[in-house]
Each structure stands twice: as structure tokens, then as C-alpha cells.
Backbone atoms as SQL, in Angstrom:
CREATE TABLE atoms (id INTEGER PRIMARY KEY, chain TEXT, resi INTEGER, resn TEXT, atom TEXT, x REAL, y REAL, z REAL);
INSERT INTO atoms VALUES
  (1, 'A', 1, 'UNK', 'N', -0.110, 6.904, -3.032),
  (2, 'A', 1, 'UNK', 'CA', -0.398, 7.327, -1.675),
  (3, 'A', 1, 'UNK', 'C', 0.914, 7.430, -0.916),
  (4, 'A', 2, 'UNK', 'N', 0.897, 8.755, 0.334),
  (5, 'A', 2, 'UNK', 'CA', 2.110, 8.421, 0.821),
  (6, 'A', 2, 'UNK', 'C', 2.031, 7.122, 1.438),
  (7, 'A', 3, 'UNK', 'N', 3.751, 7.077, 1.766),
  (8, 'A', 3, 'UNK', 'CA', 4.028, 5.468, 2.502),
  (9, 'A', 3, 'UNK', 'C', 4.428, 6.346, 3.868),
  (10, 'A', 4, 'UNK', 'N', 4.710, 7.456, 4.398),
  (11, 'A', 4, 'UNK', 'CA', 4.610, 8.103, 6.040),
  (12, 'A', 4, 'UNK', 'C', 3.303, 9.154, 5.979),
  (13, 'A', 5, 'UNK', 'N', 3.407, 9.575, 6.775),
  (14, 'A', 5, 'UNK', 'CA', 2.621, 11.083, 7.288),
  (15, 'A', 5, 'UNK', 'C', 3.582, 11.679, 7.707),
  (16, 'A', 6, 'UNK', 'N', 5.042, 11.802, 6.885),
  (17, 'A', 6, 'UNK', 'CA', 5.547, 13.061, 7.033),
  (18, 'A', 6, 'UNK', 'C', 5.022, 13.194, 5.350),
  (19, 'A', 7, 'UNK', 'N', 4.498, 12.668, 4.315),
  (20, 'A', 7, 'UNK', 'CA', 4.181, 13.060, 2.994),
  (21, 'A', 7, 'UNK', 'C', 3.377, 13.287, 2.660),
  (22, 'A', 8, 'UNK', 'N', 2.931, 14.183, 2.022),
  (23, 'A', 8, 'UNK', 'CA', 1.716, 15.226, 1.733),
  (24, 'A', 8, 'UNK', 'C', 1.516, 15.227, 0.372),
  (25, 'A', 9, 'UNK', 'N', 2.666, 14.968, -0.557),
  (26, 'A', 9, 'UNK', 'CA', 2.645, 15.143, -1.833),
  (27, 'A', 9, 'UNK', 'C', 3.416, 14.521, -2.529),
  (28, 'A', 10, 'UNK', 'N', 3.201, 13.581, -3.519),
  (29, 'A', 10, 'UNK', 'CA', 3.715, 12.703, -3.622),
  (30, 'A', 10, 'UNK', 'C', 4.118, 13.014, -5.015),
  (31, 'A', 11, 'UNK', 'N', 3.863, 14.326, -5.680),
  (32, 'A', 11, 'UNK', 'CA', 4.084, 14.553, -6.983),
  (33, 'A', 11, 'UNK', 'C', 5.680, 15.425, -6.827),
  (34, 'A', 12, 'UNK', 'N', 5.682, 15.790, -5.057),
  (35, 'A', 12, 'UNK', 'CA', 7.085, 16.353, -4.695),
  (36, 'A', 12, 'UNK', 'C', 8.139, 15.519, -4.454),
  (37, 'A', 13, 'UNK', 'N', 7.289, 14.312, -4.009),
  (38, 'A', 13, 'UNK', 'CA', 8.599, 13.279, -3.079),
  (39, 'A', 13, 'UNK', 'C', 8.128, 11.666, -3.903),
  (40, 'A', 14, 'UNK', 'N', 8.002, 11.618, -4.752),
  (41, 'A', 14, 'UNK', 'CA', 7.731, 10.588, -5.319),
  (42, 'A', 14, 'UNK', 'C', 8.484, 8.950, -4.595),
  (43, 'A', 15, 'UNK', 'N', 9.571, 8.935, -4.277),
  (44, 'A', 15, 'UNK', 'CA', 9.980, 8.009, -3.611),
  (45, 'A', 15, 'UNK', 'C', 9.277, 7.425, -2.355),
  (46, 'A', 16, 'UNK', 'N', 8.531, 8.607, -1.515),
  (47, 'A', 16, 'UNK', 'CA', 8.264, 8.070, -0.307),
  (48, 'A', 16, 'UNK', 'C', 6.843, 7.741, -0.826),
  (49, 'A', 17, 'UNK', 'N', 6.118, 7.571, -1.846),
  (50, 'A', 17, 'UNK', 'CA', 4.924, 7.414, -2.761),
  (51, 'A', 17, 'UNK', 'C', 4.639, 5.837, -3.117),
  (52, 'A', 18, 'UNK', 'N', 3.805, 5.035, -2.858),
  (53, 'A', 18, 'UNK', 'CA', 3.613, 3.803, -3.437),
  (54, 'A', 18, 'UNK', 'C', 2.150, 3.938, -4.142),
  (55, 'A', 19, 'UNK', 'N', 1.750, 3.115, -5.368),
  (56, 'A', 19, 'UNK', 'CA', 0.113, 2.631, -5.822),
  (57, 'A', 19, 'UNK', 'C', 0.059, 0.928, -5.224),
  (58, 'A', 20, 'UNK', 'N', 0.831, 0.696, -4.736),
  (59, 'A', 20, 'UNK', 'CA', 0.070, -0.684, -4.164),
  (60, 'A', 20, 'UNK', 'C', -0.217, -0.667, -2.442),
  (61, 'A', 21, 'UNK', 'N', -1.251, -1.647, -2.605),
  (62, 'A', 21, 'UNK', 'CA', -2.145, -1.685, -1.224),
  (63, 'A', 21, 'UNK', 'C', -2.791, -3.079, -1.206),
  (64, 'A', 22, 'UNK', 'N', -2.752, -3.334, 0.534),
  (65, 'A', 22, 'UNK', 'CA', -3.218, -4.520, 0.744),
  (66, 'A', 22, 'UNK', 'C', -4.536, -4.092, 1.751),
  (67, 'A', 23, 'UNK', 'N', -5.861, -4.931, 1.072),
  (68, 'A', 23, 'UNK', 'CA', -7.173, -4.401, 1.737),
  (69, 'A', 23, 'UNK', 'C', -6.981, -5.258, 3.053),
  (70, 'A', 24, 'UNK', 'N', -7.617, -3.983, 4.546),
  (71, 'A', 24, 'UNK', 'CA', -6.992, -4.356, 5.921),
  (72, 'A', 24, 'UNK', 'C', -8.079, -4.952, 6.416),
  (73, 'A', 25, 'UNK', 'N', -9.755, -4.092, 5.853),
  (74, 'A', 25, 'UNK', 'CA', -10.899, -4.331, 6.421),
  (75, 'A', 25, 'UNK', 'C', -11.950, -4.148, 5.498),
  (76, 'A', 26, 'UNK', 'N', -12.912, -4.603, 5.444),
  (77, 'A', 26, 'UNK', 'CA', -13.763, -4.344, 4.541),
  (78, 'A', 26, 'UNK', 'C', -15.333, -3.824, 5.365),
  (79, 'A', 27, 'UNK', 'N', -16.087, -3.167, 4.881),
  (80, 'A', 27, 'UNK', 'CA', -17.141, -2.582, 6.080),
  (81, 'A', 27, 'UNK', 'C', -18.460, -2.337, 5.113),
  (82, 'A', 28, 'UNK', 'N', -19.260, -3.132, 4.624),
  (83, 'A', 28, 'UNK', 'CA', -19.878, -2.656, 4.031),
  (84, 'A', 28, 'UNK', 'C', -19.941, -2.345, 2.632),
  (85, 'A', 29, 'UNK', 'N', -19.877, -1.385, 1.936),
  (86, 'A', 29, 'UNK', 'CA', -19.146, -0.770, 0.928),
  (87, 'A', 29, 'UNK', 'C', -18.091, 0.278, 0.989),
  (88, 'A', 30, 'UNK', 'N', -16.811, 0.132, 1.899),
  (89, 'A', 30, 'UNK', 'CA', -16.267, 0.583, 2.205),
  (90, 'A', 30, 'UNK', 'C', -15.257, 0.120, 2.930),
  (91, 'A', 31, 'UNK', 'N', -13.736, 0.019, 2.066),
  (92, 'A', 31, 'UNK', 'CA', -12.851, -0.734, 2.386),
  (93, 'A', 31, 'UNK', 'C', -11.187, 0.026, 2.808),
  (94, 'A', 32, 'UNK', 'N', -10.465, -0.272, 3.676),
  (95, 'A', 32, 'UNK', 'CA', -9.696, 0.253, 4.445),
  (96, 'A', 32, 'UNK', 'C', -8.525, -0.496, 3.944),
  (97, 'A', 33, 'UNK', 'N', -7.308, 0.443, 3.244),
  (98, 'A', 33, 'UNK', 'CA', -6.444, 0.100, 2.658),
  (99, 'A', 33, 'UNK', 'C', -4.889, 0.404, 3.446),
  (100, 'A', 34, 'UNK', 'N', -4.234, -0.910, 3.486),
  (101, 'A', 34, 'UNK', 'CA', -2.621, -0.355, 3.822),
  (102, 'A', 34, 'UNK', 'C', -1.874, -0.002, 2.662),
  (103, 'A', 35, 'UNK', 'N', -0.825, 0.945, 3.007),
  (104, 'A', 35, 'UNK', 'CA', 0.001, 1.116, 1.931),
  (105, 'A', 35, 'UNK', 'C', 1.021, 0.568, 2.121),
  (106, 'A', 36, 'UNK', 'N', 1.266, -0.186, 1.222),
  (107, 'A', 36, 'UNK', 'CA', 2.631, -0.996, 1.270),
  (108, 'A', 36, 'UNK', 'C', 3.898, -0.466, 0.185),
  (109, 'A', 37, 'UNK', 'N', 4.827, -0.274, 0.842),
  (110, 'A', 37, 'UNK', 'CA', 6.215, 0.209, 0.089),
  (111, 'A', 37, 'UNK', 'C', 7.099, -1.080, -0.210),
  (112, 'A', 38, 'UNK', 'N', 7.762, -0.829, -1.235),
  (113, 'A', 38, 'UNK', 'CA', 8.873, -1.555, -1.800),
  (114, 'A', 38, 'UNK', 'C', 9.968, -1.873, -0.846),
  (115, 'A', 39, 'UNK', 'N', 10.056, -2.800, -1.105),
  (116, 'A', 39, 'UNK', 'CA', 11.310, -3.691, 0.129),
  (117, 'A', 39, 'UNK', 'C', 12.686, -3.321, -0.464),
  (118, 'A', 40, 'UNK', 'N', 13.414, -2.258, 0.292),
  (119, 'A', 40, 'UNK', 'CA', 14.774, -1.927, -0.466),
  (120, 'A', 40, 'UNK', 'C', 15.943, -2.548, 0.211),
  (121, 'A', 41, 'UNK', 'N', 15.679, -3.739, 0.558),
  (122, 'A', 41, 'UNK', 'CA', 16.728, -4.957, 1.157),
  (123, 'A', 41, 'UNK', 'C', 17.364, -5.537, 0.403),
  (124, 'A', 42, 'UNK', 'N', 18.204, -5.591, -0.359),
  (125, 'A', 42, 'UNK', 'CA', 18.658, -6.536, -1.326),
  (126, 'A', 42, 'UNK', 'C', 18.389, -8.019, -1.032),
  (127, 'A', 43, 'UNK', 'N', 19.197, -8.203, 0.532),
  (128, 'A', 43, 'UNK', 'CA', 18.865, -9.553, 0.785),
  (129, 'A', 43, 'UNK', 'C', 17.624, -10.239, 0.924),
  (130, 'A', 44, 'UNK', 'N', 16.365, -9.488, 0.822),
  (131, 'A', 44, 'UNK', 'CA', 15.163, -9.960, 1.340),
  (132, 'A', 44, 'UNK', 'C', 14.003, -10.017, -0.057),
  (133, 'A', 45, 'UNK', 'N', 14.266, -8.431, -0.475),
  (134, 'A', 45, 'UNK', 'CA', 13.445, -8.163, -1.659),
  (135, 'A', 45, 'UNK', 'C', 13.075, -9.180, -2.675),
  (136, 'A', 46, 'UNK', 'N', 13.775, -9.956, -3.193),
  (137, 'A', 46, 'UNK', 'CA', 13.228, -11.034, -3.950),
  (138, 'A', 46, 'UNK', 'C', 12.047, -12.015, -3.145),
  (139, 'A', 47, 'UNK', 'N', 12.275, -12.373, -2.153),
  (140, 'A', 47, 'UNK', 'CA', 11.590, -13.403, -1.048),
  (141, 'A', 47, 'UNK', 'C', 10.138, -12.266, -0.709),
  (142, 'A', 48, 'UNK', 'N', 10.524, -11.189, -0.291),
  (143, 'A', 48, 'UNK', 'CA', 9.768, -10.388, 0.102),
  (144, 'A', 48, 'UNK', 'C', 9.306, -9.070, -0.634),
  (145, 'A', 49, 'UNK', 'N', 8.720, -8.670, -1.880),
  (146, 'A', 49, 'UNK', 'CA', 9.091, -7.471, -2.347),
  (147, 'A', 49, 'UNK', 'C', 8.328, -6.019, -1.699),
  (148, 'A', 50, 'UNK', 'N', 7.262, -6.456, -0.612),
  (149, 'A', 50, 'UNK', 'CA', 6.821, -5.644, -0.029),
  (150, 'A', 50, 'UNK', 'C', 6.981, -5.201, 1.065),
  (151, 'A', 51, 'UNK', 'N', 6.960, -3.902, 2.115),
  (152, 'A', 51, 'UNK', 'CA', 6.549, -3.996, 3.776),
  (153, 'A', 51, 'UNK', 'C', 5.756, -3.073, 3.816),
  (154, 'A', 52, 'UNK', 'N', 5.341, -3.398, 4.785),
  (155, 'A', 52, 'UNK', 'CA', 3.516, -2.965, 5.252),
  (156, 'A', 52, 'UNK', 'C', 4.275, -1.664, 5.856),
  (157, 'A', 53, 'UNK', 'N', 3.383, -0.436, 5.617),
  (158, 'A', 53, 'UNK', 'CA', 4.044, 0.743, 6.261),
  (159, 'A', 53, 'UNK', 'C', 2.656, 1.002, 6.958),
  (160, 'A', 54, 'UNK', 'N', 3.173, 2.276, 7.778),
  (161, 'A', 54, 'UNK', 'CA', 1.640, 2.475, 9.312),
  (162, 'A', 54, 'UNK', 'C', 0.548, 3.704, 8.251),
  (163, 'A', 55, 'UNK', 'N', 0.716, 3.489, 6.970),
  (164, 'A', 55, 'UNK', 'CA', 0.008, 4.895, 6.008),
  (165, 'A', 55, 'UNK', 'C', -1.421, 3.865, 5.528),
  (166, 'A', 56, 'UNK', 'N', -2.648, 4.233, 6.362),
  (167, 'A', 56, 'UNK', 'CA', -3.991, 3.845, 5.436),
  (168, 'A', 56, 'UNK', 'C', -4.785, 4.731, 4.932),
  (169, 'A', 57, 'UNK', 'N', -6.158, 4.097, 4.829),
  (170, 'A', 57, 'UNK', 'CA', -6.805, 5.218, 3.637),
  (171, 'A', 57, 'UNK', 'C', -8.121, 4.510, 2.896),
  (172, 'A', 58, 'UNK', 'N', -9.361, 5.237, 3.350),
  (173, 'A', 58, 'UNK', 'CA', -10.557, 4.380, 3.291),
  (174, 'A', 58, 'UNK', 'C', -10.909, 4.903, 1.839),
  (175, 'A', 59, 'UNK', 'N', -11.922, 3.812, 1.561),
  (176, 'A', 59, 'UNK', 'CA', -12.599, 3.946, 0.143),
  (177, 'A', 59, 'UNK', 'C', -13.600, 3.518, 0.015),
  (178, 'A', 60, 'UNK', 'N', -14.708, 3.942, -0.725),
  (179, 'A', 60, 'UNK', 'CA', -15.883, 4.037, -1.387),
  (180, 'A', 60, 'UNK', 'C', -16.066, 2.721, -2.205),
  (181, 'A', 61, 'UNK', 'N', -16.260, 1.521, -2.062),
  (182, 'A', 61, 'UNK', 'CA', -15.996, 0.493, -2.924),
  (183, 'A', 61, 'UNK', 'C', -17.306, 0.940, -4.437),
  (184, 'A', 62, 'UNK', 'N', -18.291, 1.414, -4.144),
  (185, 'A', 62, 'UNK', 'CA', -19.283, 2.137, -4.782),
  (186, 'A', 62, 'UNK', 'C', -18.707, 3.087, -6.192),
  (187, 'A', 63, 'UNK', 'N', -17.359, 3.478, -5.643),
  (188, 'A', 63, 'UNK', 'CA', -16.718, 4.356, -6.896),
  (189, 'A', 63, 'UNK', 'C', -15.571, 3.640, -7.528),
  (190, 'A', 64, 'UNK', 'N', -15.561, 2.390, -7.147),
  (191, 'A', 64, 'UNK', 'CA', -14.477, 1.763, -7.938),
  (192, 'A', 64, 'UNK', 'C', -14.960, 1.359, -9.092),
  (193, 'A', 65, 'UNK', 'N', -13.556, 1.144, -10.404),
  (194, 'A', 65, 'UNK', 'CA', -14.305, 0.891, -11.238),
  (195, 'A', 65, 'UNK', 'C', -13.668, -0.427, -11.356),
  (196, 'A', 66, 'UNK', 'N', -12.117, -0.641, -10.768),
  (197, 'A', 66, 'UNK', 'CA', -11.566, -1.592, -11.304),
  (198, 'A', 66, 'UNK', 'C', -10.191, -1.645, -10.187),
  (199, 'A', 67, 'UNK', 'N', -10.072, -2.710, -9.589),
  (200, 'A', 67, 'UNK', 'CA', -8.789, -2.679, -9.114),
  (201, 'A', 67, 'UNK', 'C', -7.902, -4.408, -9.594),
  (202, 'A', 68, 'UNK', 'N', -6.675, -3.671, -9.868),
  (203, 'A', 68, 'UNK', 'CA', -5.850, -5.020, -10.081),
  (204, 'A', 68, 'UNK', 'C', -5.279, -5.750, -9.568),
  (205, 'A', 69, 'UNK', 'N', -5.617, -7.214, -9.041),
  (206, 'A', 69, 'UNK', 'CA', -4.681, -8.187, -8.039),
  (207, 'A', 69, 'UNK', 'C', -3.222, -8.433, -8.375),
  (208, 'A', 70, 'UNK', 'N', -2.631, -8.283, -7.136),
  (209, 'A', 70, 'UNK', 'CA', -0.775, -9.319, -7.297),
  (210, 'A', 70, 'UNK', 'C', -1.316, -10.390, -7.165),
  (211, 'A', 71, 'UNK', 'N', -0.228, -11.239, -7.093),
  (212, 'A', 71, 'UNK', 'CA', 0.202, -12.365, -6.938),
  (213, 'A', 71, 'UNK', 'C', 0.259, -12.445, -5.671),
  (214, 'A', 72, 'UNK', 'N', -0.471, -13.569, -4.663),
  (215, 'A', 72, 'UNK', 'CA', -0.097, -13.644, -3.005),
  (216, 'A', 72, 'UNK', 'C', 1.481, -13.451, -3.552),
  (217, 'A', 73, 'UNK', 'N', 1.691, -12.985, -1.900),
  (218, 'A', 73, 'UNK', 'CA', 2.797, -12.435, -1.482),
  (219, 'A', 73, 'UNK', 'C', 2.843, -12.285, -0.272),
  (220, 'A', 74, 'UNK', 'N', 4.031, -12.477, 0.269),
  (221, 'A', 74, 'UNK', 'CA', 4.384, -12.332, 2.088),
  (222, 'A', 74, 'UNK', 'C', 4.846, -10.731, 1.842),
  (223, 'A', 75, 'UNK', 'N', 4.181, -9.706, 3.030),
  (224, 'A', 75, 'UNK', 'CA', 4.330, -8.706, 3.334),
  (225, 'A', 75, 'UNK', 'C', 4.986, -8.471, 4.366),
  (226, 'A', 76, 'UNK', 'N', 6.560, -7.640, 4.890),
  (227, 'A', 76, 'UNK', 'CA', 6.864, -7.881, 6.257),
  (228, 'A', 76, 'UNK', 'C', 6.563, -6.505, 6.524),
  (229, 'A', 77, 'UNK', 'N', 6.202, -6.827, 8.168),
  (230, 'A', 77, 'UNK', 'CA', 6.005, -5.561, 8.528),
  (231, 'A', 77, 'UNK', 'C', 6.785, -4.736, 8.922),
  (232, 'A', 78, 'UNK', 'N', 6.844, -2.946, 9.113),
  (233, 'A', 78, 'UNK', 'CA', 7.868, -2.362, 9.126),
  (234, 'A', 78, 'UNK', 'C', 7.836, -2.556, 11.583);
């Protein structure tokens, strides 16, 4: 998914592209995802390897078949 809404395509700009997400809300069968990007801080990234970017994106929990947990983790925000 993009990590802005300046990205549309992520098969063009792969960098501004993340697959991980932290669930924001849950509604039913239907859950509201942040996209979180890679922490490119040297000094922080180990402590922190994520930050929460302003890119979400709802889902069908009904069509999932399988999603995979991290490890808790502190997320900073952008």
C-alpha cells in the first residue's frame, strides 16, 4: 500500500510502498488499517523500526484468509 497519497502505484515507486499495517479500528467485520513505513533513522531504527504514516485503508475481515502478526513494537508517529 502506498505510505503518501502522492502514490498511486506502487509497482512504479516501490520505495514509497509498505505491506505492513497496524489495525486502527475494528467495526464489525470490517477493519481500518494504518500503513506504517520503515524507520530510515539510523539512530532510532533499531529501537523503533516503524512510523505510522497518515495512508489508511478499510477491509472486509470476511475476505481474509490469513494475516501475519509482528512482534509488539513501538510505532513513532510521523
Amino acid at each position: 500500500m502506498p505510505t503518501t497519497k502522492d502514490t498511486t502505484d506502487c509497482t512504479e515507486t516501490p520505495a514509497n510502498c509498505s505491506s505492513v499495517f497496524r489495525i486502527e479500528k475494528i467495526d464489525g467485520c470490517c477493519a481500518t488499517f494504518r500503513v506504517l513505513a520503515s524507520n530510515t533513522n539510523p539512530t532510532t531504527q533499531a529501537a523503533i523500526p516503524y512510523v505510522a504514516t497518515n495512508s489508511f485503508f478499510t477491509m472486509n475481515l470476511n475476505c481474509v484468509c490469513s494475516l501475519r502478526c509482528l512482534q509488539d513494537t513501538y510505532v513513532e508517529c510521523l
